[in-house]
The first five atom37 places (N, CA, C, CB, O) and aatype in JSON, in Angstrom:
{
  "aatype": [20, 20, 20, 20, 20, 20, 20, 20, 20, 20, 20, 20, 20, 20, 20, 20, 20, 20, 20, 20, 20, 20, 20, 20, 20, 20, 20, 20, 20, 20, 20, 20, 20, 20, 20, 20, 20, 20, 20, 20, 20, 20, 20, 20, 20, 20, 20, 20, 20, 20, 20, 20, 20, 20, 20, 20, 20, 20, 20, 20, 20, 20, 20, 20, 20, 20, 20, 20, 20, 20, 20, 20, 20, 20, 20, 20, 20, 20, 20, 20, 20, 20, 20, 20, 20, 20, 20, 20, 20, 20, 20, 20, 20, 20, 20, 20, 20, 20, 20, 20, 20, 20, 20, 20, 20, 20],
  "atom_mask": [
    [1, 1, 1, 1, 1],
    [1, 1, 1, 1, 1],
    [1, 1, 1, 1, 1],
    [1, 1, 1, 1, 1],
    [1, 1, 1, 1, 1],
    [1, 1, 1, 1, 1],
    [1, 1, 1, 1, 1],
    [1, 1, 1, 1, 1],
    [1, 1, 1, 1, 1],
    [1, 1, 1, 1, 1],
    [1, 1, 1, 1, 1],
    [1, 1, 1, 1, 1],
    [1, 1, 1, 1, 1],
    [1, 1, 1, 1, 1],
    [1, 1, 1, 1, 1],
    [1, 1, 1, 1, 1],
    [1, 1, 1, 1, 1],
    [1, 1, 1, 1, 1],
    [1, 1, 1, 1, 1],
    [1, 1, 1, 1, 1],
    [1, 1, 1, 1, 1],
    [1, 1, 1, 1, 1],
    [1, 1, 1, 1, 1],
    [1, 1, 1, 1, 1],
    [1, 1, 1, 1, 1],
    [1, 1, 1, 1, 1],
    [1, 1, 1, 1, 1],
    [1, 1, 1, 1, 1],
    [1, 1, 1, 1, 1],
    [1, 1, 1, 1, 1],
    [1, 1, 1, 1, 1],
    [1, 1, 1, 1, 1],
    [1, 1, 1, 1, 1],
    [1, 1, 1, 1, 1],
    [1, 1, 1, 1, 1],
    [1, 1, 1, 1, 1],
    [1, 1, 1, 1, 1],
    [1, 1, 1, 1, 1],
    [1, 1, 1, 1, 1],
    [1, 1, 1, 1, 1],
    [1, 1, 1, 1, 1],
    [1, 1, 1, 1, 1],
    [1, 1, 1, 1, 1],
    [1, 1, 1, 1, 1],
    [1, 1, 1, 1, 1],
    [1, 1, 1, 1, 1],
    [1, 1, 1, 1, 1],
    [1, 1, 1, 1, 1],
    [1, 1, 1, 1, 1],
    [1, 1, 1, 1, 1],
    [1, 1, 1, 1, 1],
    [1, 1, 1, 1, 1],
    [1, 1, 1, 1, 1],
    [1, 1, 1, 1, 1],
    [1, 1, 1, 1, 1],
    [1, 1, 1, 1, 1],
    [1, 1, 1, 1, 1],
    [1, 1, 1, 1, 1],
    [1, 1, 1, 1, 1],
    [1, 1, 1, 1, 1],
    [1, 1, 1, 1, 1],
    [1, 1, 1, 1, 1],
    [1, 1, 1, 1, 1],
    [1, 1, 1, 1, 1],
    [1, 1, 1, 1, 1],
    [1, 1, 1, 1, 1],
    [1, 1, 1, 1, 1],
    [1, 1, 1, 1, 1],
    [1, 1, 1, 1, 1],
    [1, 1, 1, 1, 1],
    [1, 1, 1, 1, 1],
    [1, 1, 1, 1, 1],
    [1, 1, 1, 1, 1],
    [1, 1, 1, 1, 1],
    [1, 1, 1, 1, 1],
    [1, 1, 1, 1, 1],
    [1, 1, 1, 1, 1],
    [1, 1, 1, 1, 1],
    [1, 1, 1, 1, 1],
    [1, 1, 1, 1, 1],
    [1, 1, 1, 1, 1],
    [1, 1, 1, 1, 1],
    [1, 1, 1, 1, 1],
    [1, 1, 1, 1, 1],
    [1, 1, 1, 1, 1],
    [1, 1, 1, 1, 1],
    [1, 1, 1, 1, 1],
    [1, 1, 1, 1, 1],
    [1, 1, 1, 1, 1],
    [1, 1, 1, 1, 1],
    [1, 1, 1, 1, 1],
    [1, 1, 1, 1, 1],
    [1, 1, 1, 1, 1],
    [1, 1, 1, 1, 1],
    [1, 1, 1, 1, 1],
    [1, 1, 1, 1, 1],
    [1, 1, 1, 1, 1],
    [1, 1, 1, 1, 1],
    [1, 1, 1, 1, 1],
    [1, 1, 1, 1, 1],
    [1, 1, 1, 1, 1],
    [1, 1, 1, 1, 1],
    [1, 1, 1, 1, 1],
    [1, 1, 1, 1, 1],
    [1, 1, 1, 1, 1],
    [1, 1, 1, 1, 1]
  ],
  "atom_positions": [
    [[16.0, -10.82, 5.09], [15.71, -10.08, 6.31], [15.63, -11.09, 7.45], [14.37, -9.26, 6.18], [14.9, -12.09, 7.49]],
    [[16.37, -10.73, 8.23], [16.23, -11.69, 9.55], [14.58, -11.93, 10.28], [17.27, -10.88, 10.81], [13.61, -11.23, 10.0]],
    [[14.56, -12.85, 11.05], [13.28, -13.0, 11.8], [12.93, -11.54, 12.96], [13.47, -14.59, 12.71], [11.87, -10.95, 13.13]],
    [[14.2, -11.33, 13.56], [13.7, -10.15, 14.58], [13.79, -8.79, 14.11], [14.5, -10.13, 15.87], [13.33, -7.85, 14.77]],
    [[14.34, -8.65, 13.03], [14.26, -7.61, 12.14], [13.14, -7.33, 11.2], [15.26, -7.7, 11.48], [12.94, -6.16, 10.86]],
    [[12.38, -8.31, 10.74], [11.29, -8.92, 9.75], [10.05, -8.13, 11.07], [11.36, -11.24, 9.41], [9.25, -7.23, 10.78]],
    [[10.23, -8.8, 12.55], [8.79, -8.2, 13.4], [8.8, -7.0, 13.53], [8.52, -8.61, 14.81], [7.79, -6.31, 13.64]],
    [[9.96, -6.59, 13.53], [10.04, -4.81, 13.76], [9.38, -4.08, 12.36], [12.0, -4.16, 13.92], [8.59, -3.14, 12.29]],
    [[10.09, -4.98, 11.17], [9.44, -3.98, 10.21], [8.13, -4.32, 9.98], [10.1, -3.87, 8.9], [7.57, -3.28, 9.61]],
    [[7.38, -5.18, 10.0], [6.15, -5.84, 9.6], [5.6, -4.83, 10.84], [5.98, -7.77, 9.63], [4.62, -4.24, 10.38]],
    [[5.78, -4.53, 11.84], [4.87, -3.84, 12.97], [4.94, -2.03, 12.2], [5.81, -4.07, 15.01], [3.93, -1.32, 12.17]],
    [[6.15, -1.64, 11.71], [6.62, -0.51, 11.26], [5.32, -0.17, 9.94], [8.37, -0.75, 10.76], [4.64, 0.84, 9.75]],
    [[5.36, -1.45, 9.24], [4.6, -1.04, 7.94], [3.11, -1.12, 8.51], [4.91, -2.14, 6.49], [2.57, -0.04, 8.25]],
    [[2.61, -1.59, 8.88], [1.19, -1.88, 9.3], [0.87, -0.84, 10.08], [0.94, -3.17, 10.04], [-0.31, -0.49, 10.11]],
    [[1.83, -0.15, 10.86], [1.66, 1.09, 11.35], [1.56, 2.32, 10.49], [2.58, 1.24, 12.14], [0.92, 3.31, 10.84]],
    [[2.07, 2.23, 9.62], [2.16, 3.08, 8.32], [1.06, 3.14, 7.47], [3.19, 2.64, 7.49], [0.78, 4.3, 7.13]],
    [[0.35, 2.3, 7.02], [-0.51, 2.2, 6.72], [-2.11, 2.33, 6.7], [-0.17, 1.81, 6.72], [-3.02, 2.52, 5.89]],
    [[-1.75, 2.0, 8.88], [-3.24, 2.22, 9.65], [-3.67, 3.84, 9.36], [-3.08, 1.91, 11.6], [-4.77, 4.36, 9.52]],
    [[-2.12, 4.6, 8.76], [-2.23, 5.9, 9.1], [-2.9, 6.71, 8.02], [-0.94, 6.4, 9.42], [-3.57, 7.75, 7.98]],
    [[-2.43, 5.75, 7.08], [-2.69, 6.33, 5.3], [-4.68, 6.97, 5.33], [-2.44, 4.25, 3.69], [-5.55, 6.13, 5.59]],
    [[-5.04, 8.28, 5.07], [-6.43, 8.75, 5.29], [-7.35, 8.17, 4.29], [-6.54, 10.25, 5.23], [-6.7, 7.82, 3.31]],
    [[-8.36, 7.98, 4.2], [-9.58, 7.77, 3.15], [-9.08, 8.88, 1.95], [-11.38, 8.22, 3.92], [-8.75, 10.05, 2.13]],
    [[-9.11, 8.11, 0.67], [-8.9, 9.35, -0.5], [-7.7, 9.2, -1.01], [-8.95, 10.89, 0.0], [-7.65, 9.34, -2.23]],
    [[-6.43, 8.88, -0.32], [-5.07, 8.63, -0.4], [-4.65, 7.59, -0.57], [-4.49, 8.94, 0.39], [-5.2, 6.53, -0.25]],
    [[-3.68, 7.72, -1.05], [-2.77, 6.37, -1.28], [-0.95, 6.7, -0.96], [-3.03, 5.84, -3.17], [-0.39, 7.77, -0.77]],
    [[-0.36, 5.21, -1.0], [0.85, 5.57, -0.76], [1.37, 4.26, -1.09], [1.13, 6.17, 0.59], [0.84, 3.21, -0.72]],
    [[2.63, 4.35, -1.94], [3.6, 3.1, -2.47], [4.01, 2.07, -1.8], [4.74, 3.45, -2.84], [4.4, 2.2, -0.64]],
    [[3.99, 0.95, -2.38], [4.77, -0.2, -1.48], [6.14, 0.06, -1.05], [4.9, -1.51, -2.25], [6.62, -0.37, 0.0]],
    [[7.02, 1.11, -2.3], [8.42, 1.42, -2.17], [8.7, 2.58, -0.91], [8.92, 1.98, -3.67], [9.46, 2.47, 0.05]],
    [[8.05, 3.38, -1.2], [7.3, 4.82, -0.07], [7.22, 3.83, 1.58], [4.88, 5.5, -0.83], [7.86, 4.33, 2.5]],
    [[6.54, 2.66, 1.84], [6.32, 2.53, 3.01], [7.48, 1.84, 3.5], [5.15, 1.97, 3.24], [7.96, 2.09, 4.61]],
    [[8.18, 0.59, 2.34], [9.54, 0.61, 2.82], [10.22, 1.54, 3.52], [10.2, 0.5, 1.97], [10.73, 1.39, 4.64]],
    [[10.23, 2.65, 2.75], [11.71, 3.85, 3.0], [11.21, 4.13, 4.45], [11.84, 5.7, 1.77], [11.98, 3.96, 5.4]],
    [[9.72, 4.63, 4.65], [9.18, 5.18, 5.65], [9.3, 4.11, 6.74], [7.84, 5.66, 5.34], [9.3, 4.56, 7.88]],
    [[9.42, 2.41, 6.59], [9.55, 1.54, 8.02], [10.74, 1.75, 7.89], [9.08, -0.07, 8.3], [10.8, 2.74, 8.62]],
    [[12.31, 1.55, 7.34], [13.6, 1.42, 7.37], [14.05, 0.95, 6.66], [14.03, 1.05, 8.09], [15.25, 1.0, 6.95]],
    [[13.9, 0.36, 5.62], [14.21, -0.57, 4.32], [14.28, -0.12, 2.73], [13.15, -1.57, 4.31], [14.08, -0.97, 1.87]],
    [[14.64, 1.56, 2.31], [14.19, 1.41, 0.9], [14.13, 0.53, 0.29], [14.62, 1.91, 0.2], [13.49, 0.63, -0.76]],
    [[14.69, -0.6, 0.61], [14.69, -1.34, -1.18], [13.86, -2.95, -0.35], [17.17, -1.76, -2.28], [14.47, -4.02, -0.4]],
    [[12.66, -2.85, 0.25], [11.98, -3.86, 0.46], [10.34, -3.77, 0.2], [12.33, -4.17, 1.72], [9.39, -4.17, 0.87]],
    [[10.41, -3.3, -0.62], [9.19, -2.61, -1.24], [8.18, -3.87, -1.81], [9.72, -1.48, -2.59], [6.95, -3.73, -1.83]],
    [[8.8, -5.0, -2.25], [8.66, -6.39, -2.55], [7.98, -7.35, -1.41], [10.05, -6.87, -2.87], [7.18, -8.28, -1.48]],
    [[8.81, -6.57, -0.08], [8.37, -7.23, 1.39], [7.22, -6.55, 1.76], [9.48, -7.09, 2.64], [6.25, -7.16, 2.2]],
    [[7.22, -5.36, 1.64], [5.55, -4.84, 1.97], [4.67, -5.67, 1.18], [5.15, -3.17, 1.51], [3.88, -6.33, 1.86]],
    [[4.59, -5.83, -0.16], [3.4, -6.57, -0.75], [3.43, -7.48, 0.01], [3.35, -7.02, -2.14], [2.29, -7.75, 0.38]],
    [[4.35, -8.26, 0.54], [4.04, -9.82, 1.03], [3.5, -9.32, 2.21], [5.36, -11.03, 1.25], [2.38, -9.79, 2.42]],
    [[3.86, -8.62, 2.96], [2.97, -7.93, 4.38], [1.45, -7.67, 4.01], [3.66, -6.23, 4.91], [0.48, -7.88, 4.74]],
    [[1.46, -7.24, 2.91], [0.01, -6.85, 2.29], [-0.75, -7.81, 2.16], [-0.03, -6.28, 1.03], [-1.84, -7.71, 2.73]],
    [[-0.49, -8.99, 1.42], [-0.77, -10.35, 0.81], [-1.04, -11.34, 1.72], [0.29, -10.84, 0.01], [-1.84, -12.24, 1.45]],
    [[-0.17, -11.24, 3.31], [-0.4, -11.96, 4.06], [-0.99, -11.76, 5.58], [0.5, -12.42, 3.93], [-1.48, -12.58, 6.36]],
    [[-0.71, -10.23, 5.7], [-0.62, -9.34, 6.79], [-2.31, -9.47, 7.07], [0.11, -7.67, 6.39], [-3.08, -10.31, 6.6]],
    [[-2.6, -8.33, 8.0], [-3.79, -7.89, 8.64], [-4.98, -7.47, 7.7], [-3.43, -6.76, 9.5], [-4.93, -6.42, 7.06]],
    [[-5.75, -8.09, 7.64], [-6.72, -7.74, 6.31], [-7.65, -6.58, 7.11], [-7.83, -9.35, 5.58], [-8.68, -6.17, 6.58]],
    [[-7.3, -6.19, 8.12], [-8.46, -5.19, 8.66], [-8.06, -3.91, 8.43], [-8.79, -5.28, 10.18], [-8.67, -2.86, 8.63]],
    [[-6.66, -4.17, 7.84], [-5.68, -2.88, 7.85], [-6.33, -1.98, 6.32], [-3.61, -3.5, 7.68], [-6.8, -2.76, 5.49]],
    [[-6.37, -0.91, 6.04], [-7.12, -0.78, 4.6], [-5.17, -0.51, 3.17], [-8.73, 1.4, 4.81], [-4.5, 0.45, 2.8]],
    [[-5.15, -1.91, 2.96], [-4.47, -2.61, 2.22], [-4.83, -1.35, 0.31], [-5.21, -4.6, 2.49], [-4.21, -0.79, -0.6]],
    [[-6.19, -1.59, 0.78], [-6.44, -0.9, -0.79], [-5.63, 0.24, -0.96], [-7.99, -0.35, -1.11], [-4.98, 0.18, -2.01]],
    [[-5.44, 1.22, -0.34], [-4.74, 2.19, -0.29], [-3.32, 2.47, -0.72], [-4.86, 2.38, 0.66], [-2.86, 3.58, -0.99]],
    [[-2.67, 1.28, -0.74], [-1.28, 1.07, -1.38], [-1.45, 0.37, -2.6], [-0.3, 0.27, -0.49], [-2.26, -0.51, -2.88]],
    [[-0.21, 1.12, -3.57], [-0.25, 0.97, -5.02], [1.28, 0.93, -5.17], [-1.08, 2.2, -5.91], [2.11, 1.22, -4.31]],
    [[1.49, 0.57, -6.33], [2.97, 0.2, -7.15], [3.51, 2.14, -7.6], [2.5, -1.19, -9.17], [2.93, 3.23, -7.73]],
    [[4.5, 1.76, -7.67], [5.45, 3.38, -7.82], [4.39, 3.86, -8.92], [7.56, 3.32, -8.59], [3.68, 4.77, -8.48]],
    [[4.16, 3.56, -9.97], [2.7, 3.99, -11.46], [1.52, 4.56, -10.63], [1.81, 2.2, -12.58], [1.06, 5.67, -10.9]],
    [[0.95, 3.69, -9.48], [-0.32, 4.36, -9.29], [-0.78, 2.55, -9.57], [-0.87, 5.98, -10.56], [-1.98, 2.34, -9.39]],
    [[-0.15, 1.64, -9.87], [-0.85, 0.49, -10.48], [-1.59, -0.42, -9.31], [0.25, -0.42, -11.33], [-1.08, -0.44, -8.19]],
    [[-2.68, -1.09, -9.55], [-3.5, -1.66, -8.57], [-2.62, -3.43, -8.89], [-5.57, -1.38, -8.99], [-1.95, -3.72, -9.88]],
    [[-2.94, -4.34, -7.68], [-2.21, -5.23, -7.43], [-2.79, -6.98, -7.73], [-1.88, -4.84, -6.08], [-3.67, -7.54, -7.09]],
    [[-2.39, -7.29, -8.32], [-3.01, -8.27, -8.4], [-3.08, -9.28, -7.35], [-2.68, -8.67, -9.33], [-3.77, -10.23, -7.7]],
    [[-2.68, -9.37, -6.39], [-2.7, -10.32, -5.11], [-3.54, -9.88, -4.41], [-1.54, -10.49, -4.3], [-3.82, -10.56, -3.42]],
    [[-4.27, -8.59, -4.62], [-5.24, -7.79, -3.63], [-6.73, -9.32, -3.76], [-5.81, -5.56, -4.55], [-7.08, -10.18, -4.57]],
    [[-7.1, -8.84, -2.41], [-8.55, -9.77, -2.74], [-9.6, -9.28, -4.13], [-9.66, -9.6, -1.19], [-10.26, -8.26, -4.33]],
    [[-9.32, -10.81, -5.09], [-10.34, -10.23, -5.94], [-9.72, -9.78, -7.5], [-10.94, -8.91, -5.1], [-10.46, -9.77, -8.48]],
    [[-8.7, -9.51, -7.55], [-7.34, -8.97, -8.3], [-7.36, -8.01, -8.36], [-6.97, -9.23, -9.47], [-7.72, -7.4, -7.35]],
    [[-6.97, -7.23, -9.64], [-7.15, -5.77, -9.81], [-8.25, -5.23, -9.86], [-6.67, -5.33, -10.74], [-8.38, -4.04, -9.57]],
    [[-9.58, -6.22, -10.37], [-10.66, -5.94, -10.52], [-11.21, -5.19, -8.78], [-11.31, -7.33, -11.16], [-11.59, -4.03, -8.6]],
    [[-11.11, -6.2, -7.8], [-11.41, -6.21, -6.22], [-10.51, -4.71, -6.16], [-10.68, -7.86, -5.11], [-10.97, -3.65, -5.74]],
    [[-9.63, -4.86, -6.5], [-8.19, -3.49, -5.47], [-9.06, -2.24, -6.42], [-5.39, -3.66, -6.11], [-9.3, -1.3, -5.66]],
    [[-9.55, -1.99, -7.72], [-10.42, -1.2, -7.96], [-11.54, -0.8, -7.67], [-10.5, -1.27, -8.57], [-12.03, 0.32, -7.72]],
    [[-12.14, -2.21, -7.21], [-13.83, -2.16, -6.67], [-13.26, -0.93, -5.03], [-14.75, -4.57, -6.01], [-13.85, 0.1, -4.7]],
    [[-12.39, -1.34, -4.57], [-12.09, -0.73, -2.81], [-11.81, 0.38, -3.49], [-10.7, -1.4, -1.54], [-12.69, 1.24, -3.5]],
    [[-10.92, 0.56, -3.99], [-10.29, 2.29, -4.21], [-11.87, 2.94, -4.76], [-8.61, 2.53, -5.85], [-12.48, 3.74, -4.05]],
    [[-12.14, 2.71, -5.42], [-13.58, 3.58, -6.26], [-14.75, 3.79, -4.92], [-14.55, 2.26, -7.89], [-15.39, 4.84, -4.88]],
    [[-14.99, 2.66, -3.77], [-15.86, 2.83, -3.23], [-15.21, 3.82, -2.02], [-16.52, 1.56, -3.01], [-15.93, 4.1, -1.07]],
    [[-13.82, 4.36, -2.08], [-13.26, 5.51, -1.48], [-13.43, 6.57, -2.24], [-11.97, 5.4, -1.18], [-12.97, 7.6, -1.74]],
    [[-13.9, 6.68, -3.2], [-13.37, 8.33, -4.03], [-12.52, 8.18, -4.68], [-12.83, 9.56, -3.28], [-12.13, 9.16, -5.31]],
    [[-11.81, 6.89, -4.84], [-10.43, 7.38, -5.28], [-10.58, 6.7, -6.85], [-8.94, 6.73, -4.18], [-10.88, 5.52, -7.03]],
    [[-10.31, 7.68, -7.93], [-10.81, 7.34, -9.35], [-9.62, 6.77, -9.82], [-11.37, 8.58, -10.3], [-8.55, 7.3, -9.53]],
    [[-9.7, 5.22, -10.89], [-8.74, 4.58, -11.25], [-8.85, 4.71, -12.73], [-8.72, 3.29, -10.68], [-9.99, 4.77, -13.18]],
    [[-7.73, 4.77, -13.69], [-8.12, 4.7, -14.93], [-8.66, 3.76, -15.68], [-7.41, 4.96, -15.42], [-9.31, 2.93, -15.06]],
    [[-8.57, 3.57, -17.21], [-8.52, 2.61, -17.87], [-7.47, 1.84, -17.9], [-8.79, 2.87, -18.81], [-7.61, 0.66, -18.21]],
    [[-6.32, 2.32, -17.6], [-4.96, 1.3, -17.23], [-5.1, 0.53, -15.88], [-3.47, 2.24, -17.06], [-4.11, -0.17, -15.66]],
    [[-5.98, 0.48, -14.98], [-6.12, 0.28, -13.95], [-4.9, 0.9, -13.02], [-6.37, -0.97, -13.96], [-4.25, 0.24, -12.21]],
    [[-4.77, 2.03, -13.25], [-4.0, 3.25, -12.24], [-4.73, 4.65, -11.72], [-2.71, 3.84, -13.08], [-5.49, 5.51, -12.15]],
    [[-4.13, 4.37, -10.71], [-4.17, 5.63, -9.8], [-3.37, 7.1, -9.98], [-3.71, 5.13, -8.56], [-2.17, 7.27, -10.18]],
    [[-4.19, 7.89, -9.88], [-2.94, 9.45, -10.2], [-2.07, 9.62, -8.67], [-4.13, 11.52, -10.53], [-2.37, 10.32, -7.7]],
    [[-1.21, 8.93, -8.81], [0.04, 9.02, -7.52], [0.03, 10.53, -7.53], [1.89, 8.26, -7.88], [-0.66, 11.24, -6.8]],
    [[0.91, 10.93, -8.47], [1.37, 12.74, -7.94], [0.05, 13.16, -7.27], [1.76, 14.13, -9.51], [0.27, 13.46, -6.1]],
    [[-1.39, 13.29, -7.67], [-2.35, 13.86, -7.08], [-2.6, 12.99, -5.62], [-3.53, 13.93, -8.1], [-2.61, 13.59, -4.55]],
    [[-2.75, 11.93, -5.69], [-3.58, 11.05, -4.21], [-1.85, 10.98, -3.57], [-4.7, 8.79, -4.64], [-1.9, 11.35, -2.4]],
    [[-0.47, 10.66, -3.96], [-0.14, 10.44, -2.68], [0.46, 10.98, -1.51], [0.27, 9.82, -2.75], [1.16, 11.99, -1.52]],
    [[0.13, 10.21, -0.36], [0.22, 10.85, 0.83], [1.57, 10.58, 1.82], [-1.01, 10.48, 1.49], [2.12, 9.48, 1.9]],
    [[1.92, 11.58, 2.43], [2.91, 11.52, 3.58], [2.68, 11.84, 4.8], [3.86, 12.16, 3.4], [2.57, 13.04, 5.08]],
    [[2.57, 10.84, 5.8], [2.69, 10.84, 6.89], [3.22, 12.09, 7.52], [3.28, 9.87, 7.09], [4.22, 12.38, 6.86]],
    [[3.06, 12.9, 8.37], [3.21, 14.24, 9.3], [5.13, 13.36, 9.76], [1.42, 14.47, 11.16], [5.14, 12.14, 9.98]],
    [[6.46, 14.16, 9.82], [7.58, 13.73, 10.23], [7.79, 14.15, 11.31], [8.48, 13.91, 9.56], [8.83, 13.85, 11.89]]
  ]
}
């Protein structure tokens, strides 16, 4: 991804995200498609990993529902945030996607 293409989407996803509600969740692959990129779903985590920590990061999960290990803390931390939302994780350390995830109003 180019550099002036890289600010547009990094502003695109972080915008996407600010939007995601308490309770919900939504895919790294999902916010790709939704900034312009299906198949940079790889580049959101690194947006995640490196991006705005004020942004609520917990909220995004792997296509499974799976919590992330780069989150602050590992999966253990990306569970501690989702649970202190409501949002119940299993013993696999996953999330029920079909039920929690969310789409942005088009």
């Amino acid at each position: 991804m180019n550099k002036k293409l890289e600010a547009g989407f990094r502003e695109r996803v972080e915008h996407i995200v600010r939007q995601i509600p308490r309770g919900r969740v939504m895919t790294y692959g999902q916010i790709a498609a939704l900034a312009g990129s299906a198949y940079a779903a790889r580049i959101v985590g690194g947006i995640a990993h490196f991006g705005n920590p004020d942004l609520p990061w917990q909220r995004v999960v792997n296509k499974k529902g799976g919590l992330a290990n780069g989150y602050p803390g590992g999966r253990a931390g990306h569970k501690a945030a989702l649970e202190a939302e409501g949002i119940p994780v299993d013993e696999n350390e996953t999330v029920d996607v079909g039920e929690l995830l969310w789409w942005p109003d088009r």
